[in-house]
VEXDREN-2710 file (C-alpha; in Angstrom, 1 decimal):
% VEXDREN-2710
k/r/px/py/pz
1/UNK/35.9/-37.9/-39.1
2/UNK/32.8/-39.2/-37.1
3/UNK/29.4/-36.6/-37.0
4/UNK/28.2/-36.3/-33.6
5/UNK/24.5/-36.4/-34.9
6/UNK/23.7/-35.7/-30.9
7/UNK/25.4/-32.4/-30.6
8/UNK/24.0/-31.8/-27.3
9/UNK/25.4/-34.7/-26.1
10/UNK/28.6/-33.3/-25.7
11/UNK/27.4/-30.4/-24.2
12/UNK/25.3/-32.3/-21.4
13/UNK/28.9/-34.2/-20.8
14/UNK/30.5/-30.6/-20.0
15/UNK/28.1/-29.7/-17.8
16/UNK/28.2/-33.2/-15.9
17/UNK/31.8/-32.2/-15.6
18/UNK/31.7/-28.9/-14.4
19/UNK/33.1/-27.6/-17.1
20/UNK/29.8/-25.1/-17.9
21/UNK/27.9/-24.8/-15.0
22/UNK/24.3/-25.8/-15.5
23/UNK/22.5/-22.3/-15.0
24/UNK/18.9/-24.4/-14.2
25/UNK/20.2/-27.1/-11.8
26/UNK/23.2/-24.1/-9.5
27/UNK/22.6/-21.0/-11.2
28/UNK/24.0/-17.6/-10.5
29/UNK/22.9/-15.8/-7.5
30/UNK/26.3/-13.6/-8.1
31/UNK/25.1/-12.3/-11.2
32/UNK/22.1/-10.0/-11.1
33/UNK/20.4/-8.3/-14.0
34/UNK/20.5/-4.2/-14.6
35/UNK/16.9/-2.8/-15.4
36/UNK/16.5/0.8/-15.8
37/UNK/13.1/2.1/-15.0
38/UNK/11.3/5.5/-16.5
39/UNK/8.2/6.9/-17.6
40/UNK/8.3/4.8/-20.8
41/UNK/8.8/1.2/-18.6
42/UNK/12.0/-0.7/-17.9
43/UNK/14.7/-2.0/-20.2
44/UNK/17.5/-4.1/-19.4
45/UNK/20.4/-3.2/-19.7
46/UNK/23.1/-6.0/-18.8
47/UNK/25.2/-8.1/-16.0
48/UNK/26.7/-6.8/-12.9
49/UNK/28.4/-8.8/-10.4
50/UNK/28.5/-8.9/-6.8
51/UNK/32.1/-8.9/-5.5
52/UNK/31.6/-7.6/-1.6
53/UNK/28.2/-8.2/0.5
54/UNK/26.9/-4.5/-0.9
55/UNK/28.8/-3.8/-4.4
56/UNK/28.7/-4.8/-7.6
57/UNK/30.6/-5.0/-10.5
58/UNK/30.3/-4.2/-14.3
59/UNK/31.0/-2.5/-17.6
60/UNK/29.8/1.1/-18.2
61/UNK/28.3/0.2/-20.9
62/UNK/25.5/-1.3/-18.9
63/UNK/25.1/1.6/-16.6
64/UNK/22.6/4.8/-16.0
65/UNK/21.7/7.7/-14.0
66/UNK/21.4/5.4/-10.5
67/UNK/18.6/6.7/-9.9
68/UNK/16.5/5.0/-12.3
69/UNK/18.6/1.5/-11.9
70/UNK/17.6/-2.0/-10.2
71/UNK/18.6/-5.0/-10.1
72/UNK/16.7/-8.1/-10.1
73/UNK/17.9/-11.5/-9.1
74/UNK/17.1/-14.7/-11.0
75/UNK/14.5/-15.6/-8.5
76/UNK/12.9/-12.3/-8.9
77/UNK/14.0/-10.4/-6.2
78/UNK/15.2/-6.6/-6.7
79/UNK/17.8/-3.9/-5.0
80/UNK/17.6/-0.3/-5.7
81/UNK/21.3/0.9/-6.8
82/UNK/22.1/3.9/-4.1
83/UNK/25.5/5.4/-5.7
84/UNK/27.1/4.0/-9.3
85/UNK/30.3/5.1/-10.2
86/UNK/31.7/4.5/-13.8
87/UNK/35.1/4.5/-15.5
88/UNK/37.3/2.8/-12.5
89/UNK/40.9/3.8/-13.2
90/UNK/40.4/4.6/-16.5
91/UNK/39.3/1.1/-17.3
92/UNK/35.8/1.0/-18.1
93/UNK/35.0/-0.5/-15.1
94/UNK/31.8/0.7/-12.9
95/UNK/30.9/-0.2/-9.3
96/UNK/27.5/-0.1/-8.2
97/UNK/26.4/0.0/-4.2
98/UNK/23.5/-1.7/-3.7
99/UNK/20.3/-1.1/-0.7
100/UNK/20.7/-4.4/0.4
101/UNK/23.2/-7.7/1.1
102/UNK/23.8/-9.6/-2.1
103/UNK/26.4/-13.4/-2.1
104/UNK/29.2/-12.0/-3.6
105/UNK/31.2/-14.3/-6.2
106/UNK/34.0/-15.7/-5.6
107/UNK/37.4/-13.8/-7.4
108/UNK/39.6/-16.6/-9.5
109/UNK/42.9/-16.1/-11.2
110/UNK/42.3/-19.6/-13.3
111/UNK/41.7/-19.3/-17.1
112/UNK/37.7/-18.5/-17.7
113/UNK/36.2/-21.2/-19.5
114/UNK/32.3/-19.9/-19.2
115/UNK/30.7/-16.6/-20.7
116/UNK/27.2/-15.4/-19.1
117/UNK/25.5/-13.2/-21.0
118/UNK/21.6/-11.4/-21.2
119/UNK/19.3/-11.6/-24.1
120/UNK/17.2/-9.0/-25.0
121/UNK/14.2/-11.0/-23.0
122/UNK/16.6/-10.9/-20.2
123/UNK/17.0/-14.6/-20.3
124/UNK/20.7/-15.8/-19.8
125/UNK/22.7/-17.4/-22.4
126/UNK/25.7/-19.4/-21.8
127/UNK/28.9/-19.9/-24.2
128/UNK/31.9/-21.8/-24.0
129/UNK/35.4/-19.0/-23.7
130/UNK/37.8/-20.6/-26.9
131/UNK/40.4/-18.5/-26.1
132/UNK/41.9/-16.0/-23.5
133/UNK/45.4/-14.3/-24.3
134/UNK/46.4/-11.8/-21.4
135/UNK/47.1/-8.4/-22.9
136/UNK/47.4/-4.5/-21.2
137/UNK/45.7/-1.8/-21.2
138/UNK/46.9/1.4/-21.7
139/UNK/46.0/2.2/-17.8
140/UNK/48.9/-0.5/-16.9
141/UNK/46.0/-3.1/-15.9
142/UNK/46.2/-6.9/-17.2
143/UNK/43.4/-7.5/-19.5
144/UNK/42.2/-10.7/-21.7
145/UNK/41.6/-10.3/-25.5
146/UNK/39.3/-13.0/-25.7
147/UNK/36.9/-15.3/-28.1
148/UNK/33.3/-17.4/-27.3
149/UNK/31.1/-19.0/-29.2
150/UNK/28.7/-15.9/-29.4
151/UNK/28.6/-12.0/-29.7
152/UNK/30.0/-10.7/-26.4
153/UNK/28.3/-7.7/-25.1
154/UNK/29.7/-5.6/-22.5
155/UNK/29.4/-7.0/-18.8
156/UNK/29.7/-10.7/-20.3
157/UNK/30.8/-12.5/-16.9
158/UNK/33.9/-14.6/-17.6
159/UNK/34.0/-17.9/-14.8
160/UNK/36.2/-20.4/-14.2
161/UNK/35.8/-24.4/-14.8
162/UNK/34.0/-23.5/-10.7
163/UNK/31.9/-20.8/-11.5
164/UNK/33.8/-18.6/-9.5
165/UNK/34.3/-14.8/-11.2
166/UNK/37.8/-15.0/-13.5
167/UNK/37.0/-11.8/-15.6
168/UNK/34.4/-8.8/-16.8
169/UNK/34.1/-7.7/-20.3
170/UNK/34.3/-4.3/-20.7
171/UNK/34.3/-3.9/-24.4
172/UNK/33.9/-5.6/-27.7
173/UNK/36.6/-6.1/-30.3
174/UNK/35.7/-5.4/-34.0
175/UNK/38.5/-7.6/-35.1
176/UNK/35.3/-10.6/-35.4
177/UNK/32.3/-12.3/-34.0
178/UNK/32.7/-13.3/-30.1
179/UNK/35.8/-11.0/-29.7
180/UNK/36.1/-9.2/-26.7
181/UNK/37.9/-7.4/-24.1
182/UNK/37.7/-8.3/-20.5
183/UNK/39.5/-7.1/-17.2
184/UNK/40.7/-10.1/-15.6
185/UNK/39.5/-10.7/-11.7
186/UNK/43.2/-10.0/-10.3
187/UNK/43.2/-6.2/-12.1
188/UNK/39.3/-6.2/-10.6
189/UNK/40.9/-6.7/-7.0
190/UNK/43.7/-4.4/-7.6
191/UNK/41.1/-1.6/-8.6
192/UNK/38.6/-2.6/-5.6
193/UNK/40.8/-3.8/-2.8
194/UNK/39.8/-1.1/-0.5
195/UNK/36.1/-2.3/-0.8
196/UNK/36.3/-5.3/1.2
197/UNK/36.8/-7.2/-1.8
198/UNK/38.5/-10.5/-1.1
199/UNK/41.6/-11.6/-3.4
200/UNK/41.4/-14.2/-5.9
201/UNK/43.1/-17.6/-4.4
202/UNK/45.7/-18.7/-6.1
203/UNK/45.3/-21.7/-8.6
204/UNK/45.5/-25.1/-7.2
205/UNK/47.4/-26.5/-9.4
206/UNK/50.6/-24.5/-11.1
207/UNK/51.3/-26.8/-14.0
208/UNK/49.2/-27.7/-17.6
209/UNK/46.8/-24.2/-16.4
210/UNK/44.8/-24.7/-19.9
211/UNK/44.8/-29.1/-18.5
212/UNK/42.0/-30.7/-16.4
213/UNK/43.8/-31.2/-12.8
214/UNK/44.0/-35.0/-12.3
215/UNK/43.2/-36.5/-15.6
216/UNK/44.9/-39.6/-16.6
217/UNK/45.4/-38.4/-20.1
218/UNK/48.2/-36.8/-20.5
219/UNK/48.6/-34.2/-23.7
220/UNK/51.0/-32.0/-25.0
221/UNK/51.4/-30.2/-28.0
222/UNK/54.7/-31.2/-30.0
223/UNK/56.3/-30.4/-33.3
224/UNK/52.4/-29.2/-34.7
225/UNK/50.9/-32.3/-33.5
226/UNK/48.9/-33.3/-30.2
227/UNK/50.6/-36.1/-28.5
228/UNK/47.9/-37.7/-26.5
229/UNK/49.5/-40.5/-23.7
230/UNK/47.3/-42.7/-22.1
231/UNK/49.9/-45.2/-20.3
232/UNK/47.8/-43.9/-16.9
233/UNK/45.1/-46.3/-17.9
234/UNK/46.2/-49.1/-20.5
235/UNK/46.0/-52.3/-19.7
236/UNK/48.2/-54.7/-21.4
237/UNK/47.2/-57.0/-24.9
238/UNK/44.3/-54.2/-25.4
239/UNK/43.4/-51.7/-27.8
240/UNK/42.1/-48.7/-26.8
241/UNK/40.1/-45.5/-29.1
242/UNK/41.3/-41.8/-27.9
243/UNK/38.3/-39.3/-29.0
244/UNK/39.4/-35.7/-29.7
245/UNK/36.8/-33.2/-30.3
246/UNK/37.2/-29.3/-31.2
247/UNK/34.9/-28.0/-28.9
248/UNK/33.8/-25.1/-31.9
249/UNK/33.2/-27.9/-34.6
250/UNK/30.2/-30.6/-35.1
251/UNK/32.5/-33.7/-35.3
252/UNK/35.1/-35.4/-33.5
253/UNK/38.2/-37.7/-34.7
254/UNK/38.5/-41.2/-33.3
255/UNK/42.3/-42.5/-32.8
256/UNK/43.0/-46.3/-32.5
257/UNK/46.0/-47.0/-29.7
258/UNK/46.7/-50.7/-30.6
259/UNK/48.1/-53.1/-27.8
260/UNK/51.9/-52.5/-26.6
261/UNK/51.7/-48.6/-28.0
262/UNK/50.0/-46.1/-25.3
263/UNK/50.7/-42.6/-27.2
264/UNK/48.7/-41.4/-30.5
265/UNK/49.3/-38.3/-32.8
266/UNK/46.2/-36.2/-32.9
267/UNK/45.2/-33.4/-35.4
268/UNK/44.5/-29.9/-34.2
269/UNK/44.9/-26.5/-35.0
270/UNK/46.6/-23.8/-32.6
271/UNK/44.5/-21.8/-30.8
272/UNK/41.9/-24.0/-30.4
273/UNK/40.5/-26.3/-27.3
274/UNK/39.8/-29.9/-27.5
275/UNK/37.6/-32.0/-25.3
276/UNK/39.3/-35.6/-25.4
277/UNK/38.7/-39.0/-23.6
278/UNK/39.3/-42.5/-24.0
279/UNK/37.8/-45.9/-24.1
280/UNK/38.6/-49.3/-24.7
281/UNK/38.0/-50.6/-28.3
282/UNK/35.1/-51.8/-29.5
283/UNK/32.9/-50.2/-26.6
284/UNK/30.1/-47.7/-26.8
285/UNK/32.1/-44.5/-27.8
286/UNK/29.2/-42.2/-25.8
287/UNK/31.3/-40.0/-23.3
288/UNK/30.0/-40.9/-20.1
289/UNK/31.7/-39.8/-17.0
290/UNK/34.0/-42.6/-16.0
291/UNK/35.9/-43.0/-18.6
292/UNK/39.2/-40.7/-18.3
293/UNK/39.2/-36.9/-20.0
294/UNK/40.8/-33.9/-20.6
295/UNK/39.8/-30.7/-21.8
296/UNK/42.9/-28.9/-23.6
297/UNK/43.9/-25.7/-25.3
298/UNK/46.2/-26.2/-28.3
299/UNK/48.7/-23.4/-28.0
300/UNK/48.8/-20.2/-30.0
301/UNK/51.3/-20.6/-33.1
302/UNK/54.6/-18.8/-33.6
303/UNK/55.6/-17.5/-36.6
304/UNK/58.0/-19.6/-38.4
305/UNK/61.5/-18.7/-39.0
306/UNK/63.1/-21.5/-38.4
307/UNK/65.8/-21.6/-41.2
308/UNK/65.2/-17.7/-42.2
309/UNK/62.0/-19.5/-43.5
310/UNK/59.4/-16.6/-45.3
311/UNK/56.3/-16.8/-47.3
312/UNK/56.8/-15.0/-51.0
313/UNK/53.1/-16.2/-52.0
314/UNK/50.5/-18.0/-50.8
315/UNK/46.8/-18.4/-52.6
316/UNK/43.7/-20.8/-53.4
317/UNK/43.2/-21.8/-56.9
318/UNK/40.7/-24.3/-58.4
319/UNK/41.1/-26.1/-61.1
320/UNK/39.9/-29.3/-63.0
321/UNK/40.5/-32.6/-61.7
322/UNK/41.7/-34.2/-64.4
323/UNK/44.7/-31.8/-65.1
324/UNK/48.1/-32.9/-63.9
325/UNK/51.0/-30.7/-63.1
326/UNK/54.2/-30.5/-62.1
327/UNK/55.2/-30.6/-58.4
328/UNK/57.2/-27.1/-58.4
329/UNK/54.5/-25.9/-60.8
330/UNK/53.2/-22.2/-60.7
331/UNK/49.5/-23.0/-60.3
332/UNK/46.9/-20.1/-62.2
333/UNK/44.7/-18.6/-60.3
334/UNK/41.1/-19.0/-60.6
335/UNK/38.3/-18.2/-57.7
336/UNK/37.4/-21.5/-55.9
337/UNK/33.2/-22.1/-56.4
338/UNK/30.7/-24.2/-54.3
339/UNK/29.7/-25.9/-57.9
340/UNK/33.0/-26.7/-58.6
341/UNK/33.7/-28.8/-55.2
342/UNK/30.6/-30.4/-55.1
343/UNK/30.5/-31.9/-58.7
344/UNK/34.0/-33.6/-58.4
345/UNK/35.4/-31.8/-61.4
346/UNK/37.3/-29.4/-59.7
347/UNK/40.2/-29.3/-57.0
348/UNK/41.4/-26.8/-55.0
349/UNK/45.3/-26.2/-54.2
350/UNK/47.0/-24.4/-52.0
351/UNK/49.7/-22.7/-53.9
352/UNK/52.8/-21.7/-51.6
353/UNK/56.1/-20.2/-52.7
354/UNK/58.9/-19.9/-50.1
355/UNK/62.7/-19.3/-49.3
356/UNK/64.7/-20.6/-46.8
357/UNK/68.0/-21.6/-46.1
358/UNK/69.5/-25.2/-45.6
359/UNK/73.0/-27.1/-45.3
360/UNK/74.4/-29.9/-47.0
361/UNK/71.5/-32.6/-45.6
362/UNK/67.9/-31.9/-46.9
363/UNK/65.8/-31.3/-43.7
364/UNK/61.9/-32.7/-43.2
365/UNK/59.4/-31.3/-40.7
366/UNK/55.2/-32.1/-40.5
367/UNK/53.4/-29.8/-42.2
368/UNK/49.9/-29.1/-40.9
369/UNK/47.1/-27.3/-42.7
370/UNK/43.8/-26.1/-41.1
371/UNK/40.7/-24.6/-42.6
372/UNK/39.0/-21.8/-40.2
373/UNK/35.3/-21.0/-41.8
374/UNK/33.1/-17.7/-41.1
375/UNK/30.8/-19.8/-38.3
376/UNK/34.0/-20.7/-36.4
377/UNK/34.5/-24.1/-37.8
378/UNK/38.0/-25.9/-38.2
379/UNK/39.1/-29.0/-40.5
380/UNK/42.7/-30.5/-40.5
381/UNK/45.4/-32.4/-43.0
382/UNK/48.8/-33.6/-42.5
383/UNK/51.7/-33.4/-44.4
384/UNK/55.2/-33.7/-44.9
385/UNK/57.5/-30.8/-45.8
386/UNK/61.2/-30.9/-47.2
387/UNK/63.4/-27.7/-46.5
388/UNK/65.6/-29.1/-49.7
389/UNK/69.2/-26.9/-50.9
390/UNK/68.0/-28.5/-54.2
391/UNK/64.8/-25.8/-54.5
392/UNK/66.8/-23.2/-52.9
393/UNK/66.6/-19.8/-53.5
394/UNK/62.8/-20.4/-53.9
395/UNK/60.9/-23.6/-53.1
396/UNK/57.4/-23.5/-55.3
397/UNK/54.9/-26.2/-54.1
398/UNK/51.0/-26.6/-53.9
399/UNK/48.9/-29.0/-52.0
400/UNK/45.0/-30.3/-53.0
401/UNK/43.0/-29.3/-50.1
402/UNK/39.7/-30.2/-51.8
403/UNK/39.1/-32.7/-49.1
404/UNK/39.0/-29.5/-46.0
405/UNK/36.5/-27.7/-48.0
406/UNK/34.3/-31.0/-49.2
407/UNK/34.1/-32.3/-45.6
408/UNK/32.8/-29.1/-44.2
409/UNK/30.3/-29.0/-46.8
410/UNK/29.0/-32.4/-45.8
411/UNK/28.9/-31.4/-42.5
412/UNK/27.2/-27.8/-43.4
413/UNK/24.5/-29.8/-45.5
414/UNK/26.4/-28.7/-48.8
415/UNK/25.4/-25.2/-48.3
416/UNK/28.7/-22.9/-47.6
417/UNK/28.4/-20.0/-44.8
418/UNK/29.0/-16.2/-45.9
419/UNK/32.0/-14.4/-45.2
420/UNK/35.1/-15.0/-45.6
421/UNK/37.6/-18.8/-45.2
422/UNK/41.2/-18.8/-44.0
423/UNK/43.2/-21.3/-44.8
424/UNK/46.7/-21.4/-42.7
425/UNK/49.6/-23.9/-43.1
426/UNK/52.4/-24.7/-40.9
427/UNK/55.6/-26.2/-40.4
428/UNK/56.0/-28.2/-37.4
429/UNK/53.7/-26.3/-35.4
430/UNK/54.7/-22.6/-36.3
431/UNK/52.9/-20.6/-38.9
432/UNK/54.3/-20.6/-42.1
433/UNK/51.5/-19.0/-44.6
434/UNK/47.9/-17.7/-44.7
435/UNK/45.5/-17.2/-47.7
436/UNK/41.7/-15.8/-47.4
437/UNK/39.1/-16.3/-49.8
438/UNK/35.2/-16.3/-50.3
439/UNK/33.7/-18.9/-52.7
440/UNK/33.8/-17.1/-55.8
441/UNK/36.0/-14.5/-55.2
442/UNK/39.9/-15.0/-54.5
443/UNK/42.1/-13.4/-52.3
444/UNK/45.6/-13.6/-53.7
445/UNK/47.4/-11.6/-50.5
446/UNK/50.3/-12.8/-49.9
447/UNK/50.8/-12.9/-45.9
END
């Protein structure tokens, strides 16, 4: 792993790109604040969103009596709302008509990448969408169930990789930090159409949605491994370095593409979106904007049952370094502490337990294991994993992950976050066992 000691470098490279608009170079003239006004002074309330010349958009949440409601541009200027109406089809959608023309945004049906939210000092704060999976609401509208890097507040404004609106969050989820519910713009459309709301164009591009258009890297996501191709821009007797970084963590990995290959094998963990590029070995590995890129979102995993394959336990235990045991070994239990990975004297194992059925010929898959921590961090190993008819009924294994945990305390300047760690495994890409724990308290669910 290689520490981006620059972190805002990346960032800056993302916003070259057009990947987060730069709210002080374009900014938002779409996206006006809600202040309500009374005898006690004014208080902000949230986002609403112009989607026709006179009416806005939001959650209602964010919403008051109309009478006492403005909204202020960023440069200051102000409309006086003349009607508001809340709960649009039953969605938690409000509209509000404005005393003036507003630029309305426009409506996108590509995959948000950009959260705009308000502070308390009415300042606007930007965060990068990790994941949108389309859901329903009960009201028959599409909706996104979503995560950013942030808390989400009602009237987030979701926007595409253009700025242009792709979705309005209308609640939170309580299922964890920067979850959130959001109509997308195509169920806005559907609920405003006969407001002189324009439809959201189609995308330009049909294939690799969650894929920069025209990038010369080509990934794809195969057997629980990232298979990065970069034949688009090798040139022959050199070596190239493909650069993948998780776009939630403080690192990136380097790959090394040696002369006469042009595809790597990446880690990553489902779920989660990767900025990658490439360069030519032994050059400045600083992203700069010629070099070739893609921004990529690592599929959601399936549940494996390949091979009737279930999960009859799966926990963390720690336990000293210098003990040996068995491979099919029933590990004990005992609750994984900070002390004990940082003084060397301790490992920690995953201990798995699992049946499965197999033929005549043993059967090997990769076996992936990824470390999710409370602030939204994610570390990766690699494996190999034998469905064998010699351990069948039930094949009892464990793996030292000491190494996921240690790194991310490097990286967290040896001081662990609070809450709770997941630690999920999987077998060629599908998800094959999950165990929770705090440091110094173990979860011993099987799930």
């Amino acid at each position: 792993m290689k520490k981006i000691v620059i972190l805002w470098m990346l960032a800056a490279a993302l916003l070259c790109l057009g990947l987060v608009p730069a709210m002080a170079e374009a900014g938002y003239p779409a996206i006006w604040r809600l202040v309500q006004r009374g005898d006690q002074g004014e208080q902000t309330l949230g986002l609403a969103t112009a989607v026709s010349d006179t009416l806005l958009v939001t959650a209602d949440a964010c919403v008051c009596d109309g009478s006492q409601l403005v909204l202020r541009g960023e440069d200051g200027s102000e409309l006086r709302a003349l009607s508001v109406q809340t709960d649009i089809g039953g969605t938690g959608l409000s509209t509000i008509v404005v005393d003036g023309a507003v630029s309305p945004a426009g409506l996108s049906s590509l995959e948000p990448t950009t959260a705009v939210s308000i502070m308390k000092d009415g300042s606007l704060k930007i965060a990068a969408v990790t994941d949108a999976l389309v859901s329903e609401l009960t009201t028959g509208e599409s909706a996104l169930a979503l995560t950013v890097g942030e808390d989400v507040l009602p009237g987030t404004v979701l926007l595409d990789e253009k700025g242009r609106l792709s979705g309005l969050c209308v609640a939170s989820l309580g299922e964890g930090k920067g979850r959130a519910l959001a109509l997308d713009a195509v169920s806005v459309y559907e609920l405003l159409k006969d407001r002189a709301v324009e439809e959201p164009a189609e995308p330009e591009s049909a294939s690799a949605p969650l894929q920069i258009a025209g990038s010369e890297l080509r990934v794809s996501w195969v057997d629980g491994l990232l298979q990065v191709d970069i034949s688009a821009i090798a040139a022959e007797g050199k070596d190239y370095v493909v650069d993948v970084a998780d776009l939630g963590c403080p690192y990136f990995m380097a790959y090394r593409v040696t002369a006469g290959t042009t595809v790597t094998s990446a880690l990553a963990a489902p779920g989660r979106t990767l900025f990658i590029y490439a360069h030519e070995s032994g050059t400045d590995d600083t992203f700069d904007e010629s070099m070739p890129y893609t921004l990529y979102t690592v599929p959601e995993a399936e549940m494996m049952t390949d091979h009737s394959y279930q999960a009859s336990m799966t926990y963390l235990t720690m336990l000293p370094s210098s003990d040996t045991y068995d491979e099919t070994e029933v590990l004990p239990a005992h609750a994984p502490t900070v002390a004990g990975l940082t003084s060397g004297e301790q490992t920690l194992w995953l201990m798995a337990g699992s049946v499965y059925e197999v033929g005549e010929e043993d059967e090997e898959c990769v076996m992936t294991c990824s470390l999710f921590t409370p602030d939204g961090w994610c570390f990766n190993a690699v494996s190999g994993f034998v469905f064998s008819r010699q351990y069948m009924p039930e094949d009892t294994w464990h793996w030292d992950v000491t190494e996921l945990m240690t790194e991310y305390l490097t990286y967290h300047d040896g001081t662990p976050a609070d809450g709770t760690y997941t630690l999920c495994y999987y077998l060629s890409g599908k998800l094959a066992g999950t165990a929770t724990f705090t440091l110094g308290e173990l979860s011993k669910a099987v799930k």
